[in-house]
PADOMAR-716881 format. One record per residue (C-alpha): residue in one letter; z, y, x. Coordinates in pm, whole numbers, plus 50000, padded with zeros to 5 digits. Layout:
N
AZYX ...
This chain:
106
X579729667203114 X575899676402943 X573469650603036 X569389646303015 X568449609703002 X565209600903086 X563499572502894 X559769560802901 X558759537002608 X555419525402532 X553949542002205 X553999571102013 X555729545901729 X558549535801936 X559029567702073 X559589581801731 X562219550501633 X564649556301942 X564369595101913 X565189591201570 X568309563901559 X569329584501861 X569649618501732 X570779597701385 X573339583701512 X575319616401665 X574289600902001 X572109626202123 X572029664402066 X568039664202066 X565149644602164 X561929662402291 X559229634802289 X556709642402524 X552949623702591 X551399604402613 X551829606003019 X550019584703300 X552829559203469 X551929542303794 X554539517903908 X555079483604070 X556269460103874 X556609423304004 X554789429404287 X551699445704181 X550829483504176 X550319489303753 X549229519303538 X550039524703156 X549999557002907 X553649559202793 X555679581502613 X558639602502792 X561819612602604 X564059633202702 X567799629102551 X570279652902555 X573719644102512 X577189644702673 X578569619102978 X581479602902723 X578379587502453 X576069576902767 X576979542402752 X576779541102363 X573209557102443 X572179532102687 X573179501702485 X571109513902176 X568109522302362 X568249485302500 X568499471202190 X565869491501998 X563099489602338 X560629471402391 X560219468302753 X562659439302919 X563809467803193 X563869498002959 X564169529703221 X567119549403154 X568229571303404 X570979604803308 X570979631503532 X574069654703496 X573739692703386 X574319714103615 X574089749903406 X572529764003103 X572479783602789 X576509786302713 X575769787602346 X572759760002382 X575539734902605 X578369743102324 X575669731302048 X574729699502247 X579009690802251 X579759699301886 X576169677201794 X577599646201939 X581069652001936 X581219655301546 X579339625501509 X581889598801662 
């Protein structure tokens, strides 16, 4: 199953270091590293605001939790969002690129 994980991370700098180990390390196909955004949330009870950065990671279901656990590690943020959504269709060629990317790398 193709996935697109959504992370948000601070800074430009950290952006760049979990992109990087990420697509490194066979766990994702590609990164695209977009920002900085706007990010209103509540966060221990109070309504906040902060520029982030958004990546988006893709990569297949069976190296999610590999994913998840090195983002963790490498973030900065004590509740690092992660969330995966599942790919539903796409480029056949694009989808057999993302497999064979991560695959290979085990």
């Amino acid at each position: 199953m193709h996935m697109v994980v959504f992370i948000t991370v601070g800074g430009r700098a950290e952006a760049d270091r979990i992109s990087n180990s990420l697509v490194e390390r066979g766990l994702a196909a590609c990164v695209n590293v977009v920002g900085p955004i706007d990010s209103v949330y509540r966060w221990k009870g109070a309504v906040e605001r902060a520029e982030e950065y958004l990546l988006l990671a893709k990569t297949v279901g069976e190296r999610l939790d590999e994913l998840k656990e090195l983002v963790t590690g490498l973030h900065s943020y004590s509740l690092p969002e992660i969330i995966a959504l599942r790919v539903e269709g796409g480029s056949a060629p694009y989808l057999r690129w993302l497999e064979e990317s991560v695959s290979g790398m085990r």
